[in-house]
C-alpha positions as CSV (number, residue, x, y, z in Angstrom):
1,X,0.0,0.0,0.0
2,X,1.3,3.6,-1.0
3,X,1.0,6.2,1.8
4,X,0.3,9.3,1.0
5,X,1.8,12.2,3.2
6,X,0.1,14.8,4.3
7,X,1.9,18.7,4.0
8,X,2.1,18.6,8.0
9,X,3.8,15.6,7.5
10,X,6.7,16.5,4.7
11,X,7.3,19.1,6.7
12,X,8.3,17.2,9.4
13,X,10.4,14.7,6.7
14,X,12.1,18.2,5.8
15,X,13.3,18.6,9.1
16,X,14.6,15.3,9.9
17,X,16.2,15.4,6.2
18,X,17.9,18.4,6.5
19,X,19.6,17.0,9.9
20,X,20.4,13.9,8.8
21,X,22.0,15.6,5.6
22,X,23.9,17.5,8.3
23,X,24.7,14.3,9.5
24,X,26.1,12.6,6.4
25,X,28.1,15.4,5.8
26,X,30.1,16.0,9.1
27,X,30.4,12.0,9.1
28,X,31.9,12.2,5.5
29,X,34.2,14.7,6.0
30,X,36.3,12.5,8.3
31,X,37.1,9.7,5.5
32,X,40.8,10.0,4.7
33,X,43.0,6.7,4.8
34,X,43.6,5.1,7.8
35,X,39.7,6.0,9.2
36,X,38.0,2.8,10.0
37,X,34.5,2.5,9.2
38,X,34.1,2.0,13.4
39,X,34.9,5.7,13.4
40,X,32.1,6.9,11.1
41,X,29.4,4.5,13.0
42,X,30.4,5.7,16.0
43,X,30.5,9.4,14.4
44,X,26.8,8.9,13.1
45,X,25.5,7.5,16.5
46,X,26.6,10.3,18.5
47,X,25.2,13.0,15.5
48,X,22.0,11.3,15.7
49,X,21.7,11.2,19.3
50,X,22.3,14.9,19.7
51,X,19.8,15.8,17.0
52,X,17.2,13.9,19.0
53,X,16.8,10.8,16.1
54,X,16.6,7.2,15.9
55,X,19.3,5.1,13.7
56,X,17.0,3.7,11.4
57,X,19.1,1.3,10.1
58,X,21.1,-0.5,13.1
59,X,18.6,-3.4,14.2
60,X,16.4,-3.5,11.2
61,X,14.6,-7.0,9.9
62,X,16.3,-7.8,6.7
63,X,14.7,-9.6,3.9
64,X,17.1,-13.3,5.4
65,X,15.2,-12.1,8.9
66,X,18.5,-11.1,10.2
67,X,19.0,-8.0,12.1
68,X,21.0,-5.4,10.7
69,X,24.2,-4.6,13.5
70,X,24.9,-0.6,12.7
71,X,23.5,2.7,12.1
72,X,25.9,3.1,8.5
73,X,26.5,0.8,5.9
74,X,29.6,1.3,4.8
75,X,30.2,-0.2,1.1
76,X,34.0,-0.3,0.1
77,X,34.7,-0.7,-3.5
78,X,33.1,-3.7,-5.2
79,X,30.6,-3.4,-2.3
80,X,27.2,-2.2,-3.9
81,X,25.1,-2.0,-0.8
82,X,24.2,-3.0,3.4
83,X,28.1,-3.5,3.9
84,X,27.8,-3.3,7.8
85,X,30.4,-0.8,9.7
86,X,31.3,-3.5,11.8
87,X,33.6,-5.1,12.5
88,X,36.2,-2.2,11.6
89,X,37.5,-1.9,8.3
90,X,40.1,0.9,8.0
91,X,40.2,3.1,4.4
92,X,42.8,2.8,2.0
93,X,44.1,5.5,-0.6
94,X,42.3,5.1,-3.8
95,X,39.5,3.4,-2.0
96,X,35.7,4.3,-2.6
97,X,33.2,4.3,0.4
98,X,29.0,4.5,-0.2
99,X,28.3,5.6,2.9
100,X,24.1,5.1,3.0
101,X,22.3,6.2,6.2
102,X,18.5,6.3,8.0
103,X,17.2,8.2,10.7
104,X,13.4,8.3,12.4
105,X,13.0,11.4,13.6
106,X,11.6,13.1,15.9
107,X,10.9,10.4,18.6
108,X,8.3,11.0,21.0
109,X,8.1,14.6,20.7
110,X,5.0,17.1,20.5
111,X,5.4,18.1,16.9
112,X,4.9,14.5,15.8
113,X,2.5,13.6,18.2
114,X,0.3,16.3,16.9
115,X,0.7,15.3,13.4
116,X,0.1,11.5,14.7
117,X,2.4,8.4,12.9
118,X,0.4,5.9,14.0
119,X,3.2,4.3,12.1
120,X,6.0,4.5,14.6
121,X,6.2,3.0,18.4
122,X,8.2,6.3,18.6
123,X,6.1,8.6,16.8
124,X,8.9,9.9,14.2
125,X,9.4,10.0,10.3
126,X,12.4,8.1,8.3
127,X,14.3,9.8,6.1
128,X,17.4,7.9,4.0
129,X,20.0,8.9,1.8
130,X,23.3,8.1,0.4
131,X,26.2,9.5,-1.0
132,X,30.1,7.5,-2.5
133,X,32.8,9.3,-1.1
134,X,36.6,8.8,-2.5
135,X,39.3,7.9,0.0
136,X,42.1,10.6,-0.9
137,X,43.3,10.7,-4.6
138,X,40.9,8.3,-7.0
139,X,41.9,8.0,-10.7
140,X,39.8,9.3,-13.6
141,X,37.6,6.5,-14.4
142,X,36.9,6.2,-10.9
143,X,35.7,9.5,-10.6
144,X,33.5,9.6,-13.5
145,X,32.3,6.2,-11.9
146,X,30.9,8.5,-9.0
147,X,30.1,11.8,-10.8
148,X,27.4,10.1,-13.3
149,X,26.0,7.9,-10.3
150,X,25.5,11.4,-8.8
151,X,24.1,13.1,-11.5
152,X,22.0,9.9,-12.4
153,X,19.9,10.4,-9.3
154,X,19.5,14.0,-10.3
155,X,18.3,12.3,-13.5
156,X,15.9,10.6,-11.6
157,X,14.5,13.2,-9.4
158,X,13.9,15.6,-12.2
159,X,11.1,13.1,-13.3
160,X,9.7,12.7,-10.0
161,X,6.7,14.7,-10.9
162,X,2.7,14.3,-10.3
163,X,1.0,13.3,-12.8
164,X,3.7,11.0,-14.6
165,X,4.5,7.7,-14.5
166,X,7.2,5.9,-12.1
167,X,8.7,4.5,-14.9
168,X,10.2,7.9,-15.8
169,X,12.4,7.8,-13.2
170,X,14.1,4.6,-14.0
171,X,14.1,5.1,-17.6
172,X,15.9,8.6,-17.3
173,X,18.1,7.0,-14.8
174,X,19.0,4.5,-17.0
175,X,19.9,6.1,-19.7
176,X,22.0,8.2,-18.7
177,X,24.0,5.8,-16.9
178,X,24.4,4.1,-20.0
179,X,25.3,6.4,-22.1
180,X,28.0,6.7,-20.2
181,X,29.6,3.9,-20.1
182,X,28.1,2.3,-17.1
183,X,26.0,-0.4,-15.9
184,X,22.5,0.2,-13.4
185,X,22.3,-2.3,-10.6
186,X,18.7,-4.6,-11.1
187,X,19.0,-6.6,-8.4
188,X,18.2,-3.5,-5.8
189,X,16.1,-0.9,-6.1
190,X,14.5,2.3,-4.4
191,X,11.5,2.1,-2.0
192,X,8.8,4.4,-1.0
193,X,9.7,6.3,2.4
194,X,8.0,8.2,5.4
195,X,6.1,6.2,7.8
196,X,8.9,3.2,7.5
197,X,11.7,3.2,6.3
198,X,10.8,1.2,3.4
199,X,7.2,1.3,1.6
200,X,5.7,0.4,-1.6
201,X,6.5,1.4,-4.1
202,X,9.6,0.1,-5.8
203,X,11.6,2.9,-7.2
204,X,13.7,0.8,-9.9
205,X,16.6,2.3,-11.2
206,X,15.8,0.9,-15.3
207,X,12.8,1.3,-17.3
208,X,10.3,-1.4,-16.9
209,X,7.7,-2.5,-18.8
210,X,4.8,0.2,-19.4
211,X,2.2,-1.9,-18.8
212,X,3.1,-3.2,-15.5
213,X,0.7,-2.8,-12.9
214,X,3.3,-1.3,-10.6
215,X,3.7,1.5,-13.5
216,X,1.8,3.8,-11.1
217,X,0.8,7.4,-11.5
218,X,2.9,10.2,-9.2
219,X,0.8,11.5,-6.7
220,X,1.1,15.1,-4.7
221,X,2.0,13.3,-0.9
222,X,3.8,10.5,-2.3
223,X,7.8,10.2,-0.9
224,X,10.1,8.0,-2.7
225,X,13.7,7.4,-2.0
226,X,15.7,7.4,-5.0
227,X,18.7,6.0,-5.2
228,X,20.7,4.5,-8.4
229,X,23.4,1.9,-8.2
230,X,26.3,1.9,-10.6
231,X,29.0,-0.3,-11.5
232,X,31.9,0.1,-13.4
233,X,31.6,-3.0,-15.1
234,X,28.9,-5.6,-15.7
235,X,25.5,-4.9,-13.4
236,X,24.9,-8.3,-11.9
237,X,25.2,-8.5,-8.2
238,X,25.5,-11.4,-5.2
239,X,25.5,-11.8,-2.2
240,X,28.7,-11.6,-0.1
241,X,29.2,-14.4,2.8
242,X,28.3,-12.0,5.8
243,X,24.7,-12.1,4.7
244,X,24.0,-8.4,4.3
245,X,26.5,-7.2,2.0
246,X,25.5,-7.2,-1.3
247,X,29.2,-6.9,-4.3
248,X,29.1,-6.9,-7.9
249,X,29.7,-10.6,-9.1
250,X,32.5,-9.4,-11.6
251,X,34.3,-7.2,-8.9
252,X,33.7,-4.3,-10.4
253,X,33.6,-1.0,-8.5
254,X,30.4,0.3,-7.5
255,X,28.9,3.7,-6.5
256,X,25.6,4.3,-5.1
257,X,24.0,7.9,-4.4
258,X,20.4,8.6,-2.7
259,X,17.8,11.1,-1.7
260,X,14.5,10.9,-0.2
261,X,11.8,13.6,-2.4
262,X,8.3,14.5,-2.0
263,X,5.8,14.6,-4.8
264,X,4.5,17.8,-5.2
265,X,1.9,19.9,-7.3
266,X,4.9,22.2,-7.1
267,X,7.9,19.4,-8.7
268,X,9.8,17.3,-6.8
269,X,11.6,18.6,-3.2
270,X,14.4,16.7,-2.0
271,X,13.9,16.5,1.9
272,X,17.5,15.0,2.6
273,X,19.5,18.9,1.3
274,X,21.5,21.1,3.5
């Protein structure tokens, strides 16, 4: 079922977007070599804390019914996606990191008690996003790598409009990505946002069929979380013997970027900017 939020509600998505941007960036400006992931969990858990939020992420219900063990996951290199933070892993020069993070937000607090997420134990609002960060010098193909993931999701979001189909977004993701070079993960896709942390619908990243059911109209109160996955080489992924962290099956670098944005009469608003 898609939920539809209501104006009192995206603003309260704003809020805890624009924090846990804030968040994201203070925790990616520590990444240099020699930084273990340890120190960007533990970097993110304090942020949170202070802001008044909720990890969203650290024990989650994955799709194996395992719990997920941190706040960040921390996705080095061939790692596409839910690479936990620990144990520790420490940066290398050259590396990649996709750093992807949650928060619920506010918990137990007036403003959302008002506004009533009957959703929530806690009463807040998720928000996620997700940005690839290089680890000191990267080389050119690398960095293109990571500059068209970015701008793919930009890609996306400038289709997130009411009125047209979901399938823009995919479509205009993918080809971009494609036309430069690049492969879009299918395996993993985007999710609807808000009162979980993940809702229907499916945001793919490619350009399905037309005449799929799940081809649904955008609505004004819809929020989707965007988020395109990129890999340098072929985009066919597996799972990785931990039993979260999902790597590209020809080793391949990946990059990954996300946003969480609200349907509007008004075009799309990304909730997760500075």
């Amino acid at each position: 079922m898609i939920r539809i939020k209501t104006e009192a509600e995206i603003n309260i998505l704003r809020q805890g977007g624009k924090i846990l941007a804030g968040v994201l960036n203070e925790v990616a400006k520590v990444v240099k070599p020699g930084v273990t992931t340890a120190d960007l969990e533990n970097l993110a858990l304090k942020l949170i804390s202070e802001a008044g939020g909720r990890p969203a992420f650290k024990g989650l219900k994955m799709y194996n019914r395992k719990h997920f063990p941190t706040a960040l996951c921390t996705s080095i290199n061939d790692e596409i996606v839910h690479a936990p933070a620990l144990p520790a892993r420490e940066f290398k020069a050259g590396d990649i990191v996709g750093i992807d993070i949650g928060m619920e937000y506010p918990l137990n607090s007036k403003k959302s008690k008002d506004v009533y997420n009957r959703f929530s134990k806690k009463g807040g609002y998720y928000t996620d996003m997700a940005i690839t960060v290089p680890v000191g010098a990267i080389n050119k193909d690398i960095k293109k790598l990571v500059d068209v993931t970015r701008q793919s999701l930009y890609e996306g979001i400038k289709e997130a409009k009411a009125g047209v189909r979901l399938n823009n977004i995919g479509r205009a993701i993918q080809k971009y990505v494609e036309s430069q070079g690049f492969s879009v993960v299918r395996e993993l896709v985007g999710h609807g946002v808000g009162h979980e942390i993940h809702e229907d619908p499916q945001v793919l990243n490619y350009a399905m069929k037309n005449s799929r059911e799940d081809n649904i109209e955008l609505k004004p109160g819809m929020v989707l979380a965007i988020e395109p996955m990129v890999n340098l080489g072929k985009w066919h992924a597996r799972e990785a013997p931990d039993g979260f962290t999902i790597v590209t099956h020809d080793g391949s670098l990946s990059a990954h970027f996300e946003h969480t944005v609200a349907i509007t009469n008004d075009g799309p608003v990304v909730l997760t900017a500075l």
